[in-house]
C-alpha atoms as a printed R data frame, in Angstrom:
    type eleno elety resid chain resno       x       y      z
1   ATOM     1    CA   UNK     A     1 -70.074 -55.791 61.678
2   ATOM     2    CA   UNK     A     2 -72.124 -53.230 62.724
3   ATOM     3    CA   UNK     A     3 -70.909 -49.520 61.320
4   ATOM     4    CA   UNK     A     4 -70.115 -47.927 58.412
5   ATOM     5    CA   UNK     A     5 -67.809 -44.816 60.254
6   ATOM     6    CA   UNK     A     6 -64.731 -44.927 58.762
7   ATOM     7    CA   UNK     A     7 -62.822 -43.695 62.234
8   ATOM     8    CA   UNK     A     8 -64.745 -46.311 64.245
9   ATOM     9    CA   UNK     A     9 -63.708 -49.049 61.573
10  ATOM    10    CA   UNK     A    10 -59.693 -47.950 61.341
11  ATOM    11    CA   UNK     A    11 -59.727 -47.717 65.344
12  ATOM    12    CA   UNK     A    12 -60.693 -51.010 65.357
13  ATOM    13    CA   UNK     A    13 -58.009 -53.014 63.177
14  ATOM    14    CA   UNK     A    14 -55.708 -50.981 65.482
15  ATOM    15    CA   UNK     A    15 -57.037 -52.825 68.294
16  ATOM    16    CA   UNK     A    16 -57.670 -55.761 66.503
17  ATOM    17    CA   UNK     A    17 -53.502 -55.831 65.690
18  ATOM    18    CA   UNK     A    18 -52.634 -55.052 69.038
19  ATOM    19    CA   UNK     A    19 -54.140 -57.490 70.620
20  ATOM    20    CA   UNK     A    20 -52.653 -60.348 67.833
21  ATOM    21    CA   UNK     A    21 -49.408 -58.521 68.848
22  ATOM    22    CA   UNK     A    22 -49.545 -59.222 72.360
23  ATOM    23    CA   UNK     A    23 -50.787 -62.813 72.230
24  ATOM    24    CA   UNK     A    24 -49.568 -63.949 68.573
25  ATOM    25    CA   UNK     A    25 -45.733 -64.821 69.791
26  ATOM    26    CA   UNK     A    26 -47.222 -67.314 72.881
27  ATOM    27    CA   UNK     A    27 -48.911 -69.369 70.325
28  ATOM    28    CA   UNK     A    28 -44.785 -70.426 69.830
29  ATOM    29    CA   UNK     A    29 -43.377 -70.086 72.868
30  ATOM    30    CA   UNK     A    30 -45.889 -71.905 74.821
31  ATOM    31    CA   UNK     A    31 -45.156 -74.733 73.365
32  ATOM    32    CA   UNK     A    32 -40.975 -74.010 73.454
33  ATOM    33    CA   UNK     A    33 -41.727 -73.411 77.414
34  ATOM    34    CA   UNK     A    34 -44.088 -76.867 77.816
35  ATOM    35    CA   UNK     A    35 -41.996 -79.232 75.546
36  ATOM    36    CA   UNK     A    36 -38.802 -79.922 74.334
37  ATOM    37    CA   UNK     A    37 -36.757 -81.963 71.783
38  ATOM    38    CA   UNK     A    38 -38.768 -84.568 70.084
39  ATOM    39    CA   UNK     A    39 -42.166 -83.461 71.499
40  ATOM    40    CA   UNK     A    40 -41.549 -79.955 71.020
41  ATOM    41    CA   UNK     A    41 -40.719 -80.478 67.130
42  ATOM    42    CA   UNK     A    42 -44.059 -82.154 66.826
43  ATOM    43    CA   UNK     A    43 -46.332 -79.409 68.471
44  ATOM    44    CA   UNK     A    44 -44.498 -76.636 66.735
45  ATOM    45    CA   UNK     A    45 -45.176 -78.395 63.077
46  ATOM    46    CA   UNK     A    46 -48.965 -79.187 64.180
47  ATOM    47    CA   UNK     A    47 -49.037 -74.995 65.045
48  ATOM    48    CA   UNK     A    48 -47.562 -74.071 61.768
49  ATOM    49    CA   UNK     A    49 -50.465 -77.310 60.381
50  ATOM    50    CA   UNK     A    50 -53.075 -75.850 61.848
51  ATOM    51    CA   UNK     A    51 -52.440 -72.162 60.796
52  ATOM    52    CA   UNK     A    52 -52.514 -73.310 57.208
53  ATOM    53    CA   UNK     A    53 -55.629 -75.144 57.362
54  ATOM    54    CA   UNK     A    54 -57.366 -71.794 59.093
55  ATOM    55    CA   UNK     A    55 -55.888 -69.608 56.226
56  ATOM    56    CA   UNK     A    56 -57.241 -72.029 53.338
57  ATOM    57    CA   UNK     A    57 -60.833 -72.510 55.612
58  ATOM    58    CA   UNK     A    58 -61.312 -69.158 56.940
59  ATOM    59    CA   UNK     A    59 -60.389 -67.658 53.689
60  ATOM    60    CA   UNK     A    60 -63.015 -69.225 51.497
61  ATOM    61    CA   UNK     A    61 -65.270 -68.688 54.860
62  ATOM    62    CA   UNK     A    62 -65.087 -65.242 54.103
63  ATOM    63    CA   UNK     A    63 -65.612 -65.322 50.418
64  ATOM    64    CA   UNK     A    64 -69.035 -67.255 51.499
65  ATOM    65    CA   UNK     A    65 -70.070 -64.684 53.901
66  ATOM    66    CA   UNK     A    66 -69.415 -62.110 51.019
67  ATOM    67    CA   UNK     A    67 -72.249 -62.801 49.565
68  ATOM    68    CA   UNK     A    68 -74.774 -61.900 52.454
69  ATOM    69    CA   UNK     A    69 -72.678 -58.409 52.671
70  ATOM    70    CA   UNK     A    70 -69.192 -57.052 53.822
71  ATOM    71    CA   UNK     A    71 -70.221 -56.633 56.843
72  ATOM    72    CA   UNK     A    72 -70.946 -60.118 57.311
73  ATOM    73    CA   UNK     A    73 -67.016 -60.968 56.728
74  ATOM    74    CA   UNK     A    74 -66.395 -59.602 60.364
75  ATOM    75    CA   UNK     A    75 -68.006 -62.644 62.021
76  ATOM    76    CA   UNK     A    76 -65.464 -64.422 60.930
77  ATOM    77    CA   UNK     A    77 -63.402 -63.553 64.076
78  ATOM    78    CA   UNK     A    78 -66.402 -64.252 66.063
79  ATOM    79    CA   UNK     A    79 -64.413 -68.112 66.482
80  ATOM    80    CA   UNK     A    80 -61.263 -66.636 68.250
81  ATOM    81    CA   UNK     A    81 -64.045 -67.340 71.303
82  ATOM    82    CA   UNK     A    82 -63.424 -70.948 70.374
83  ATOM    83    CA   UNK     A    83 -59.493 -71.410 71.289
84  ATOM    84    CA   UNK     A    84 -60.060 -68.561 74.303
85  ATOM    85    CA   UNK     A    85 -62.215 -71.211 75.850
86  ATOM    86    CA   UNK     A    86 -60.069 -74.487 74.887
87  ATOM    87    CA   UNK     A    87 -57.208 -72.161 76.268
88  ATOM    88    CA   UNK     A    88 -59.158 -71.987 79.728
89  ATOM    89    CA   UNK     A    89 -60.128 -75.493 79.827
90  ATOM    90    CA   UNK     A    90 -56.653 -77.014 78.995
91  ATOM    91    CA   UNK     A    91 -53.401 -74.938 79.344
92  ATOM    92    CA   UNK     A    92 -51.995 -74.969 82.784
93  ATOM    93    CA   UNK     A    93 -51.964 -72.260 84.936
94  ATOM    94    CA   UNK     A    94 -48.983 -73.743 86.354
95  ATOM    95    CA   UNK     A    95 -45.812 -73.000 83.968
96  ATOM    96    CA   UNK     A    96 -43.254 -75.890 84.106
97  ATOM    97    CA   UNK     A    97 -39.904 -75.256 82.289
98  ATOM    98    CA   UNK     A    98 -37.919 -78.006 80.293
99  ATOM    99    CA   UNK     A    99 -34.519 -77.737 81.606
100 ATOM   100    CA   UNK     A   100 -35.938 -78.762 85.338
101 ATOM   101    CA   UNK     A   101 -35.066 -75.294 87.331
102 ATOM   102    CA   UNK     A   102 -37.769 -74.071 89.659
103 ATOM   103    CA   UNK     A   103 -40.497 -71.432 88.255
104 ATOM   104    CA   UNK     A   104 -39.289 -69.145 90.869
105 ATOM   105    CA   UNK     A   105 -36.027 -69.391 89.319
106 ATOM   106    CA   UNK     A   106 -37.226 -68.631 85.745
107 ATOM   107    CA   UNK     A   107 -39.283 -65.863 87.147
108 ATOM   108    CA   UNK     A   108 -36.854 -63.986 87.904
109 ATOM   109    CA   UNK     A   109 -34.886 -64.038 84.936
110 ATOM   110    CA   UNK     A   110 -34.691 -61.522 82.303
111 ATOM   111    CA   UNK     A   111 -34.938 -61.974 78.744
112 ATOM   112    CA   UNK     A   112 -31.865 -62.271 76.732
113 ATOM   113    CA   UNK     A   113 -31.468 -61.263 72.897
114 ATOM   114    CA   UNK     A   114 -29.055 -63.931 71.643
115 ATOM   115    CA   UNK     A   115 -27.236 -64.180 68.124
116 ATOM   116    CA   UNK     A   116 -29.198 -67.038 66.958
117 ATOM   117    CA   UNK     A   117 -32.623 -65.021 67.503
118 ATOM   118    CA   UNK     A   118 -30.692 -62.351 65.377
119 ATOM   119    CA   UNK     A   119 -29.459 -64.592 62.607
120 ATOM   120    CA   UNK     A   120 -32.734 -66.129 62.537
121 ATOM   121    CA   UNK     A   121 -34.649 -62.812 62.371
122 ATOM   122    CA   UNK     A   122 -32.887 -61.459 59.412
123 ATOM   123    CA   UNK     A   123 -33.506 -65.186 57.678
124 ATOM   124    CA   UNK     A   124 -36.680 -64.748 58.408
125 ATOM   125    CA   UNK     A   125 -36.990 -61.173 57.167
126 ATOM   126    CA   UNK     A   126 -35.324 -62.110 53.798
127 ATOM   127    CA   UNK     A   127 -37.387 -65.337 53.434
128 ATOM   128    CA   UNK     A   128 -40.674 -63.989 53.512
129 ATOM   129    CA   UNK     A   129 -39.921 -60.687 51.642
130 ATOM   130    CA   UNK     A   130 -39.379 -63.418 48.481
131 ATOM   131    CA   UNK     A   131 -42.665 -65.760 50.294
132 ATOM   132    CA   UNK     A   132 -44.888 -62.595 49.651
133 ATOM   133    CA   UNK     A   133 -43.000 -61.623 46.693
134 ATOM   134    CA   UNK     A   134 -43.429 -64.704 44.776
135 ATOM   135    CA   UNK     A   135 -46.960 -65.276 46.119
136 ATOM   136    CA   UNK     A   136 -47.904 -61.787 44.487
137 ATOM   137    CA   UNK     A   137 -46.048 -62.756 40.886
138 ATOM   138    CA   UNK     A   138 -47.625 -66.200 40.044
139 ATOM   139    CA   UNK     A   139 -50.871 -64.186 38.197
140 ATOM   140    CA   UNK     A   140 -49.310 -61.698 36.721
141 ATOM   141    CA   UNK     A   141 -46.693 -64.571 35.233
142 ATOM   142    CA   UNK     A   142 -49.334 -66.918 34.018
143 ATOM   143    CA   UNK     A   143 -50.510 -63.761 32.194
144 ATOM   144    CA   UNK     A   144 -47.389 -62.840 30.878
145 ATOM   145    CA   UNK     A   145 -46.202 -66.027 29.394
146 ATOM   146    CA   UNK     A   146 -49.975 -66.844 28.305
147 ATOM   147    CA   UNK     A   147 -50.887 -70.258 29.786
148 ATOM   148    CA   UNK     A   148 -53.258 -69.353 32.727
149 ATOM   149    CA   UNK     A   149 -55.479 -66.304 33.830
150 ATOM   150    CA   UNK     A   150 -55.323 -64.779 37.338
151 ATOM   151    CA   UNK     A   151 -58.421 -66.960 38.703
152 ATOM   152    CA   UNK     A   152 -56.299 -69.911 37.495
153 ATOM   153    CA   UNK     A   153 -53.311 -68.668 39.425
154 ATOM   154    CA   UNK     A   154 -55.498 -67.706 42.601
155 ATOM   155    CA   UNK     A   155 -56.417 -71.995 42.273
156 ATOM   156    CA   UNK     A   156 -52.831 -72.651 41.939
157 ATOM   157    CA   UNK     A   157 -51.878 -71.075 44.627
158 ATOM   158    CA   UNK     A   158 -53.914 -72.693 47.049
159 ATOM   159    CA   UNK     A   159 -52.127 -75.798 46.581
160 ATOM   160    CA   UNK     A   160 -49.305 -73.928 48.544
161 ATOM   161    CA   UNK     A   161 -51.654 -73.991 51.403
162 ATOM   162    CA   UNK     A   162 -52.515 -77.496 51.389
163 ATOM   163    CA   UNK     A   163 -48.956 -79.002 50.809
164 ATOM   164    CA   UNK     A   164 -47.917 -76.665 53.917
165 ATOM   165    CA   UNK     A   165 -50.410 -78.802 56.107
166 ATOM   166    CA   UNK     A   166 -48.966 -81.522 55.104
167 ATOM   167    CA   UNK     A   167 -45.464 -80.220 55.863
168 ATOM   168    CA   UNK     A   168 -46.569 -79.467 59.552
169 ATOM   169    CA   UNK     A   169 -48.269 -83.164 60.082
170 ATOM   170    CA   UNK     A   170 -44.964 -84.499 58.823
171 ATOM   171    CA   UNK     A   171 -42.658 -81.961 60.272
172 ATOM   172    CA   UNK     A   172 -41.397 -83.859 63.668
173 ATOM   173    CA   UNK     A   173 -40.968 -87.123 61.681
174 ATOM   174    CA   UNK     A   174 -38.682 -85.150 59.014
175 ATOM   175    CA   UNK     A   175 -36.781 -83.226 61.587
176 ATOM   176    CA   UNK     A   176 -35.557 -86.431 62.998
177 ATOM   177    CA   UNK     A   177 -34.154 -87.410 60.130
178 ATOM   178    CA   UNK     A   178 -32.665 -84.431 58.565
179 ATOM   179    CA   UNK     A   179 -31.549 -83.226 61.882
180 ATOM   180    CA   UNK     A   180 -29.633 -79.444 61.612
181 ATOM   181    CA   UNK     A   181 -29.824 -79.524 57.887
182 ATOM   182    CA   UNK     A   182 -33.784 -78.976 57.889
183 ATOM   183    CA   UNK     A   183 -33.691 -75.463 56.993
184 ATOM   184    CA   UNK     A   184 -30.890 -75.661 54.400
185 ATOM   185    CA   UNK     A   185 -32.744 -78.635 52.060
186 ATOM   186    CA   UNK     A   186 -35.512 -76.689 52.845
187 ATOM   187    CA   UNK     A   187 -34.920 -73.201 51.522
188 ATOM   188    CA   UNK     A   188 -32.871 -75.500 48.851
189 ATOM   189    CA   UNK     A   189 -35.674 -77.192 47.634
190 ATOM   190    CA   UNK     A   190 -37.862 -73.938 47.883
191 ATOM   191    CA   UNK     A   191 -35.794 -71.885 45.940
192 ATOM   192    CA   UNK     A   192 -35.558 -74.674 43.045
193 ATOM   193    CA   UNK     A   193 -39.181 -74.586 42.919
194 ATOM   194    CA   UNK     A   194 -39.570 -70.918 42.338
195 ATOM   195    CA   UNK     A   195 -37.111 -70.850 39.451
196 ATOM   196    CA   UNK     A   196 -38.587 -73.604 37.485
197 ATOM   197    CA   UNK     A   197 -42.003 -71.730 38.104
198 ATOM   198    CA   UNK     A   198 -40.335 -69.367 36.465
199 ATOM   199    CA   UNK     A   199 -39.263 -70.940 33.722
200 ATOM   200    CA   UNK     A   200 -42.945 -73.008 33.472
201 ATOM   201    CA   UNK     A   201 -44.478 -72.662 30.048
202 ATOM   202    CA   UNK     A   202 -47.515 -74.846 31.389
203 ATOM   203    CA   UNK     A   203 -50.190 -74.835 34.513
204 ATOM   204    CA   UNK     A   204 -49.267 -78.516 35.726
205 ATOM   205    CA   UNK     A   205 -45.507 -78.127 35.840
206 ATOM   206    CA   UNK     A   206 -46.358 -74.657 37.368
207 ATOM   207    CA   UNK     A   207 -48.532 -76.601 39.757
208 ATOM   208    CA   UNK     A   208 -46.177 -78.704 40.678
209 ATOM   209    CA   UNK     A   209 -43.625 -76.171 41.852
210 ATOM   210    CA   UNK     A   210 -46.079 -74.409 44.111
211 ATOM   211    CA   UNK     A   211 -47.242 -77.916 45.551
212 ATOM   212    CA   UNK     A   212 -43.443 -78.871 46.132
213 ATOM   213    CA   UNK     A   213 -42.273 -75.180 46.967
214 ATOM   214    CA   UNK     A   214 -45.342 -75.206 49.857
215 ATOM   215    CA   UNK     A   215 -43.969 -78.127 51.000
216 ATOM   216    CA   UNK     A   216 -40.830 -76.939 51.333
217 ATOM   217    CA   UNK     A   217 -41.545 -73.819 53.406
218 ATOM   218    CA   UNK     A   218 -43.696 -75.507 55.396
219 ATOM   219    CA   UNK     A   219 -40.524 -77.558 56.545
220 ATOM   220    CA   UNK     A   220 -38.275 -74.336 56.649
221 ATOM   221    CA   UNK     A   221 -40.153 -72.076 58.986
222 ATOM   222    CA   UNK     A   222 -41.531 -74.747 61.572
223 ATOM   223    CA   UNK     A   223 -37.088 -75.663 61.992
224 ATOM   224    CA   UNK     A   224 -36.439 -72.302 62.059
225 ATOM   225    CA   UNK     A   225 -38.582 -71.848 65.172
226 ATOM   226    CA   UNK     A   226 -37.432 -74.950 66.756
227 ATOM   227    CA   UNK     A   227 -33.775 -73.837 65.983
228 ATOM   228    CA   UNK     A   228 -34.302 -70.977 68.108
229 ATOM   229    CA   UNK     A   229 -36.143 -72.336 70.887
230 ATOM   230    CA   UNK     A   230 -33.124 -74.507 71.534
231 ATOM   231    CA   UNK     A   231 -30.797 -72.362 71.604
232 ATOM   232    CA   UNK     A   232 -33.146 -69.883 73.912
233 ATOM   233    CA   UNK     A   233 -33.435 -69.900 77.349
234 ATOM   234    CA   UNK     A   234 -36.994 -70.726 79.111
235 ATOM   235    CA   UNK     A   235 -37.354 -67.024 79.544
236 ATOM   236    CA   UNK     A   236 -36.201 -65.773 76.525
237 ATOM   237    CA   UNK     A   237 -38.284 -67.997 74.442
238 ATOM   238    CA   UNK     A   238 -41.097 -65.326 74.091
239 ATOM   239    CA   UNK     A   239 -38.358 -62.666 72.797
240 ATOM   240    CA   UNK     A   240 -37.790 -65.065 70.323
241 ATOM   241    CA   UNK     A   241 -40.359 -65.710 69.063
242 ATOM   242    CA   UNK     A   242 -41.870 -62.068 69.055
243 ATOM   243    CA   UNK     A   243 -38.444 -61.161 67.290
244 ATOM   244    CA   UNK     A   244 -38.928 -63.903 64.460
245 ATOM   245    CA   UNK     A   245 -42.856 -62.781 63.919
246 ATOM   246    CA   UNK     A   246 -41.781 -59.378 63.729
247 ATOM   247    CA   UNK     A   247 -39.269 -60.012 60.610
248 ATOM   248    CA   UNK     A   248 -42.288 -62.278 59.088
249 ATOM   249    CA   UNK     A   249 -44.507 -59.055 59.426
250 ATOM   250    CA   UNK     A   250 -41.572 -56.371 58.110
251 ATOM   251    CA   UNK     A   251 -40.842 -58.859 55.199
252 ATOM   252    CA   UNK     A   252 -44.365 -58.816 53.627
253 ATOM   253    CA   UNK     A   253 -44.830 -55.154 54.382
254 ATOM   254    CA   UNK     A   254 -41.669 -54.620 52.744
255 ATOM   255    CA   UNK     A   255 -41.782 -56.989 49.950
256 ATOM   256    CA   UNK     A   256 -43.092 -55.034 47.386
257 ATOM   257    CA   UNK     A   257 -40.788 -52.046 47.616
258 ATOM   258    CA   UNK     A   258 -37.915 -54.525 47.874
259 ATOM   259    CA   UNK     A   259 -38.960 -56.429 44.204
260 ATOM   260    CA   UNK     A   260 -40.151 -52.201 43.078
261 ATOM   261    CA   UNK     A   261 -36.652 -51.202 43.892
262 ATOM   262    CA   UNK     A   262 -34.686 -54.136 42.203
263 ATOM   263    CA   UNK     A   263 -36.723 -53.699 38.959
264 ATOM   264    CA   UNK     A   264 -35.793 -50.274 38.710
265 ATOM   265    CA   UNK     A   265 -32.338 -50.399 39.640
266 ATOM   266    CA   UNK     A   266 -31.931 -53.382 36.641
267 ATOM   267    CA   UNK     A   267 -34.876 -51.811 34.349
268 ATOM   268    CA   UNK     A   268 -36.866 -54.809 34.015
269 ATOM   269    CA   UNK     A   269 -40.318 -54.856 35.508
270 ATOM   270    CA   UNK     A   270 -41.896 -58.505 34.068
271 ATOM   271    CA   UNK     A   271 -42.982 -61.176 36.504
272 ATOM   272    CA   UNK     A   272 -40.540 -63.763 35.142
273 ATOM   273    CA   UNK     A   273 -37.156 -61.166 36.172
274 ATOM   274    CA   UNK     A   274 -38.956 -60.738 39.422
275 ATOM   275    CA   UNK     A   275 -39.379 -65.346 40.023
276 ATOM   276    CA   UNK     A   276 -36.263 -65.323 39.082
277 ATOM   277    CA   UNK     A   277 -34.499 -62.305 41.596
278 ATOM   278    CA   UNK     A   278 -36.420 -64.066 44.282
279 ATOM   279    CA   UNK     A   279 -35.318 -68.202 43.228
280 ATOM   280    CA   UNK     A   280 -31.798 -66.588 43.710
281 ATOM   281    CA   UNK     A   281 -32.841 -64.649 47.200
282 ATOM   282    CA   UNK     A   282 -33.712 -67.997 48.544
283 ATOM   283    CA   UNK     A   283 -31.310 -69.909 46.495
284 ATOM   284    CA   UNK     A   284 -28.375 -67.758 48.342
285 ATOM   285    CA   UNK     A   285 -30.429 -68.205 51.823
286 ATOM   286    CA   UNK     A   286 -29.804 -71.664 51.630
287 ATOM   287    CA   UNK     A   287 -26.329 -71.312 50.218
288 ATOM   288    CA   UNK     A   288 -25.635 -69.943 53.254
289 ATOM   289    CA   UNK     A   289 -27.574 -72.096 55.946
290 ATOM   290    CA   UNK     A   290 -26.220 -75.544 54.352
291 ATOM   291    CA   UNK     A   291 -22.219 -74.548 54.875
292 ATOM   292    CA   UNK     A   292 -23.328 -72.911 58.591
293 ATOM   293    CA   UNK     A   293 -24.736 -76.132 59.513
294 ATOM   294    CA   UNK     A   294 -21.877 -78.222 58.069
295 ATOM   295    CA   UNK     A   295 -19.575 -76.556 59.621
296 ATOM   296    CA   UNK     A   296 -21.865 -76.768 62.953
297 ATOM   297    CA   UNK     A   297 -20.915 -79.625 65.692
298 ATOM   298    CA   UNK     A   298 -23.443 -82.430 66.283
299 ATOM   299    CA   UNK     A   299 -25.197 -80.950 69.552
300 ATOM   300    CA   UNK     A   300 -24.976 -84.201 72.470
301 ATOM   301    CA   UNK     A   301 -27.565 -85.620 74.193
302 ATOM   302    CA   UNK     A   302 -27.631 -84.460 77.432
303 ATOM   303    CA   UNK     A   303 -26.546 -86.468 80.245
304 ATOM   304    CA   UNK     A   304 -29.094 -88.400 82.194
305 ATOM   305    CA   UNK     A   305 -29.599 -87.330 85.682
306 ATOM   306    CA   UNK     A   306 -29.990 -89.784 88.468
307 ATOM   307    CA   UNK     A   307 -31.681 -89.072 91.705
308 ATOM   308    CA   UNK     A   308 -29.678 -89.683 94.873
């Protein structure tokens, strides 16, 4: 907020995206570590609720505090002192653990990389390389085919954001009911969406698809997480975690030399070949998570334990 020197400036995102690095993966596996089953489904959609309403409000924050300069924008991150202090007052210092053994016991663990934070990481990767992909082709194809102009597509895709909350309010509730075949309809439903935006020859049917598509991937991520933290161990759940934000981060960097690269190798650079590469990216993702999960055994509940 307060320099112009470009060195000072650079050294400080550096900081600023090391210290998101070191805390950003707790945000999940706090609550993996805290909760579990039922509860643990809830909190994990309200984290992934939350995050889109302080992308939709912090964003057009920003844009307002544009106007008295950029170096206004920077205050924005002057309310990470709000959850720091909520942090203090209400997390525990004491760390229980949701299978019952003894801190001490956890404590001396060591993390283990499993096959389901693998799996899961290279869903995650793929997923978001077509999230950011798609996200970056809705102007450009509202241009293209003539119906809507980038500001109209910048609207549009807002919607996204605020079907996403909704997905996280709802997300516990759902899980129940759809059980291991979350992520499959999920993705499913997702990757419909982006294929009839990219056949959309109108803003409200294009509107639509974003609404229902942010819906959709507001359902798929929040399972995926959960999927992992039951199949993790209490001190593995912050490898997890770190492992699946880390594909999330290498898929959006990545994204546009992954759509660059398919549009050469097939010699068509238009927004519409690019929806459509992406609806079948996702459409195959689901493919492949909807026979993995048939195929899957119903997991049991667990035995209740009774005190002598």
């Amino acid at each position: 907020m307060f320099t112009e020197n470009y060195a000072v400036l650079l050294a400080s995102r550096f900081m600023f995206g090391a210290g998101v690095g070191l805390f950003n993966s707790l945000a999940i596996s706090l609550i993996s570590i805290y909760y579990e089953g039922k509860e643990r489904d809830r909190l994990i959609g309200f984290e992934n609720a939350a995050a889109a309403a302080a992308t939709t409000i912090f964003t057009w924050l920003v844009g307002y505090l544009m106007s008295f300069g950029w170096h206004m924008t920077f205050g924005v991150y002057a309310l990470g002192v709000i959850p720091l202090i909520m942090f203090g007052l209400f997390v525990s210092d004491k760390t229980p653990t949701v299978t019952g053994a003894s801190t001490s016991t956890v404590s001396t663990q060591k993390p283990k990389l499993n096959a389901t934070m693998i799996g899961y990481g290279i869903f995650m990767f793929i997923l978001f390389v077509t999230y950011f992909g798609m996200t970056v082709k809705i102007a450009p194809l509202f241009e293209q085919a003539g119906y809507g102009t980038a500001a109209e597509a910048s609207l549009i895709s807002g919607i996204s954001a605020a079907t996403g909350f909704v997905a996280g309010v709802i997300f516990g509730s759902i899980k129940q009911i759809l059980g291991r075949y979350m992520i499959g309809l999920g993705t499913l439903a997702g990757a419909v969406m982006v294929l009839v935006l990219s056949m959309s020859q109108n803003l409200i049917l294009s509107g639509v698809a974003i609404a229902v598509y942010g819906l959709a991937f507001g359902m798929a991520v929040p399972a995926i997480y959960s999927a992992v933290a039951a199949k993790t161990d209490e001190a593995s759940q912050n490898l997890g975690s770190t492992i699946l934000l880390v594909a999330v981060n290498m898929g959006v960097f990545l994204s546009p030399y992954v759509f660059q690269l398919i549009a050469s190798a097939f010699g068509d650079t238009s927004a519409v070949f690019s929806m459509r590469v992406d609806g079948l990216l996702v459409l195959a993702l689901a493919v492949i998570t909807l026979v993995t999960a048939s195929l899957q055994k119903p997991e049991r509940a667990p035995k209740p334990v009774h005190a002598k």
